[in-house]
N, C-alpha and C positions, 0 to 999 in steps of 0.2 A: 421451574429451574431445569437445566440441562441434567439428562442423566451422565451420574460419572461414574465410568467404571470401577470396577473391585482392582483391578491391574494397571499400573505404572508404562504408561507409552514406550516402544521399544526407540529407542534410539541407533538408528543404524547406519556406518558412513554410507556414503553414496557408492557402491560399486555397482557393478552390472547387475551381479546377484540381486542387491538389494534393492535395483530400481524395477528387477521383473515380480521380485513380492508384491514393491508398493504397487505395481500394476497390476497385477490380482487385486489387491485391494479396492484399488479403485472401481473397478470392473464386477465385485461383487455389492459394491454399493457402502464400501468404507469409507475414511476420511484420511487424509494421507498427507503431512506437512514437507516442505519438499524447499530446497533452495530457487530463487529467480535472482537476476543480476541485482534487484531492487528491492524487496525484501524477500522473506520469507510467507509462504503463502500455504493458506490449507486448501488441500485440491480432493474432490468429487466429481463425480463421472455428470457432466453439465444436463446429457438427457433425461437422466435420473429425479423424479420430484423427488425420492421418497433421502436419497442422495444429499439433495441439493438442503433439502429442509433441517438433514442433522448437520449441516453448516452454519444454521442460522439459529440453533438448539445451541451447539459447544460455543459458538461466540458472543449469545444472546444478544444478538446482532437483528433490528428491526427488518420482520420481512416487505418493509415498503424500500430499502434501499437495493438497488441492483448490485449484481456481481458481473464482474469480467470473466468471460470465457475467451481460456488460453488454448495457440490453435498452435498448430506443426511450421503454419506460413501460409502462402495467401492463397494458395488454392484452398486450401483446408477451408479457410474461412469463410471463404465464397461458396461455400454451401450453405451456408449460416445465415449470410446479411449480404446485402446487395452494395455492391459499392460504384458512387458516385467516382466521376475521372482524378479528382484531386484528392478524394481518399486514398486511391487506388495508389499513385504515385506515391503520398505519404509512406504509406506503407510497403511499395517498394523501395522507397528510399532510406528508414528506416528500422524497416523488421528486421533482424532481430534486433530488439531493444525497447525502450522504457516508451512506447508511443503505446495507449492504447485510441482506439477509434470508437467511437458509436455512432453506429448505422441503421439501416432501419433492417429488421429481420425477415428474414425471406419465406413466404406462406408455408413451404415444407421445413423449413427449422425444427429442428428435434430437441433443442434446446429449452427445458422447462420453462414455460413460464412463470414459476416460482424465484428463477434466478434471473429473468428479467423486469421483475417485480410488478407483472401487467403488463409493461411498455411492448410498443410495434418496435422498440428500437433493443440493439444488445451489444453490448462494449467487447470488444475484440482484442488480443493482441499477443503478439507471438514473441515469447523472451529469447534474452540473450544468456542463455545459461544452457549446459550440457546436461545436465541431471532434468532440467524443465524440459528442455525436448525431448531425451530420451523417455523419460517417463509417458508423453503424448502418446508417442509415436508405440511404445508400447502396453500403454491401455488402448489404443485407439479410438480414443474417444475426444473430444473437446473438455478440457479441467475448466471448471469453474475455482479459482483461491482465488478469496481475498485476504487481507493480510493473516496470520496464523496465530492470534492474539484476542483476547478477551476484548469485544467491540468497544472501540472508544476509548482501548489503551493504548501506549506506547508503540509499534510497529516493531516485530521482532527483527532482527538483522545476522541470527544466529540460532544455529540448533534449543542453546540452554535457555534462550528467551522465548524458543514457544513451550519445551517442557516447564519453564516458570508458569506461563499461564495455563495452560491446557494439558498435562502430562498425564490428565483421569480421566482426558475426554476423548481424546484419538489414542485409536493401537499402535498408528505408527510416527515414527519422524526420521526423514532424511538427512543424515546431515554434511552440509557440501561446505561446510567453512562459513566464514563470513562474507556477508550481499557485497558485491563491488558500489552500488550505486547508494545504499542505503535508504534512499526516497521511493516513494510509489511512482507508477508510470505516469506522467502527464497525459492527461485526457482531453480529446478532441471531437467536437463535431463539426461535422460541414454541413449547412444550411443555407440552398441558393445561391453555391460557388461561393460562400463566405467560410473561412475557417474561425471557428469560435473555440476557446479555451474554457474547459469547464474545470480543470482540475492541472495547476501547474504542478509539474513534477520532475521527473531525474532527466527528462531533455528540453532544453532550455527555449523558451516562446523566440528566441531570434536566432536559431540553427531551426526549429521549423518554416518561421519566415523567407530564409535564404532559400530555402527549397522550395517553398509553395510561391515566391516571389508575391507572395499580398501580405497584410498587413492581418496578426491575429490579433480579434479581438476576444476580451476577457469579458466570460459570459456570466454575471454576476445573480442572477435565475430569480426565481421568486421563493423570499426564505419560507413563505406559507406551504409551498406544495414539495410533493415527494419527489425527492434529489433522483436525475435523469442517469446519473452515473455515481459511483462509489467515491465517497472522502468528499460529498458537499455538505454535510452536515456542519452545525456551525460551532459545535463544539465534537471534539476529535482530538486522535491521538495525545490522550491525556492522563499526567503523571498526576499522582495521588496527589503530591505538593500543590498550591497555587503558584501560576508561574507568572511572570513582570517581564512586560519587553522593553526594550528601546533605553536600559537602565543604565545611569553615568554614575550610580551609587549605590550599592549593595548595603541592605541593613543590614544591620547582627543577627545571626541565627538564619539568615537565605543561603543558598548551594549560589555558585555562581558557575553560570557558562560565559566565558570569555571567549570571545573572535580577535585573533592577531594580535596589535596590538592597543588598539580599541580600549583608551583611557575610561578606567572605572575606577571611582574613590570607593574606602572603606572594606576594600580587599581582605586585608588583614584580619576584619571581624566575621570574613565569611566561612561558612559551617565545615565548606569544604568549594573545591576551585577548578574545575579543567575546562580547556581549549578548545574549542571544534577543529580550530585550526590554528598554531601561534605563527604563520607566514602571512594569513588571510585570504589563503584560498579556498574557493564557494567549494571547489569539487571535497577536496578533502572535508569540508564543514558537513557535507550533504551525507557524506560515508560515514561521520563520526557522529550523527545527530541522534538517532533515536536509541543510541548504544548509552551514551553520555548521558542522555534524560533519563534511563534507566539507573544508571551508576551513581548520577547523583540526587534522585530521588531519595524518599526515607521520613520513616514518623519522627525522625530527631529534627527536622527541620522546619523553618516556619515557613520559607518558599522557595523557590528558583528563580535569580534575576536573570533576564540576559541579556550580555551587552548590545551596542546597537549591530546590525546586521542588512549591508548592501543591497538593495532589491533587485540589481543588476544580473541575469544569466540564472544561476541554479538559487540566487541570492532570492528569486520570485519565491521560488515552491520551498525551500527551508523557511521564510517569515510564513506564506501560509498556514505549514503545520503546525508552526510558533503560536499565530494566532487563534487556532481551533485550539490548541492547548490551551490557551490561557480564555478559554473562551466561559461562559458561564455554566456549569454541571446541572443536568437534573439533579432528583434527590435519589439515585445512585450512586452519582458520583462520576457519572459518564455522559455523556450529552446526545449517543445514541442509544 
């Protein structure tokens, strides 16, 4: 079991002050919760095993899944992983924001192999958030966070959702408001000038298209071997409830998530009722997803239905994490 501290996580806004703390922290080998445009993420000094391991203690998070190391920008990174030419463009065409890359890792890489879980390769990516760069740029180091949440729960999108899960287990948390993006970064590899999609997320497979000019394909992996990148698990981001997709009827005693206006009978006997979005837009659904599954979670309920939901644009990566939720639990309760 992860050890938990005797002392309640300090919660503190983001100013200067408190991002050159968290940077000590990081820099002495602490754990440090921190805002990114897309969720909220626990960050460790990436070179660090001894670091990188009580990451994977507070989350009880399996050490066969990788973590993203978050970098300043792409020089930074390019001391890390070697980048092929259409990486390289992605991510100036994208950094900062919800892209990350996995590349193959460069023989000097100082980056644990603990946070690349064995692999020659290490997922990259540089946010779009001021408290996430500053804080880089003032450990000086490369952050390993993945999300800042009990593994194979809900995705925090706010300071009070990681002290919900973790508030015994890190000294510190940053807090910058709520994620603009609320989804994880969309993950990519390139293989033989092919762009593969291993993990759809807050930037949408045809705004990378437009840029890479070919066509991404969605890399569907082997569910027997250990997941190449973070969030390929097949059960994920998952609320205590059993959750129902694609539902035109809500039983009695289920939470309903409703999209726009997306005809669902039996409303009336639902436990309880909100929107991702009542206009029907993906963006605002993807900002309001893992706050809502949180909100309407609860032991008074027998599940969460949720209406049907567009595959179209950010409509891929919200069904995604729909379906790792609803997906089958071990006998934890968590399917990592």
């Amino acid at each position: 079991m992860p050890h938990r501290s005797q002392e309640l996580a300090r919660i503190e806004a983001a100013t200067d002050a408190a991002i050159r703390l968290a940077a000590d922290h990081i820099r002495r080998g602490d754990l440090v919760a921190f805002p990114t445009e897309t969720v909220y993420g626990l960050g460790a000094d990436a070179t660090r095993g001894e670091a990188v391991a009580a990451i994977y203690e507070a989350k009880g998070r399996p050490s066969f899944n990788p973590l993203i190391a978050h970098v300043a920008g792409v020089d930074m990174a390019a001391t890390l992983v070697d980048f092929d030419p259409l990486s390289r463009h992605l991510a100036e065409t994208f950094w900062p924001g919800p892209l990350t890359l996995v590349l193959p890792a460069r023989p000097d890489c100082p980056v644990s192999s603990l946070a690349t879980a064995g692999l020659d390769t290490l997922a990259v990516r540089m946010p779009a958030h001021r408290v996430a760069l500053d804080l880089i740029v003032a450990a000086g180091v490369p952050i390993v966070a993945p999300s800042a949440n009990v593994s194979g729960h809900v995705s925090p999108t706010s300071a009070a959702h990681v002290y919900g899960d973790l508030s015994r287990r890190i000294p510190l948390i940053l807090d910058g408001g709520r994620t603009e993006v609320g989804l994880e970064s969309t993950i990519l590899q390139v293989q033989g000038g092919i762009p593969y999609l291993l993990r759809p997320g807050g930037l949408a497979r045809e705004e990378i298209e437009a840029a890479a000019g070919l066509t991404v394909v969605r890399s569907e992996g082997d569910p027997s071997a250990a997941p190449v990148a973070p969030g390929m698990l097949a059960s994920h981001y998952a609320p205590r409830a059993r959750v129902r997709l694609d539902v035109h009827r809500v039983e009695p005693g289920e939470a309903l998530l409703a999209f726009g206006g997306a005809p669902v009978r039996g409303v009336g006997e639902a436990a309880r009722v909100l929107n991702l979005s009542p206009s029907g837009n993906l963006r605002e659904a993807a900002a309001n997803l893992f706050d809502m599954l949180r909100r309407v979670d609860g032991d008074d309920i027998s599940g969460i239905a949720v209406a049907p939901i567009p595959a179209n644009g950010l409509g891929e990566a919200i069904r995604d994490r729909l379906t790792r939720a609803a997906a089958p639990r071990d006998r934890n309760g968590f399917g990592s």
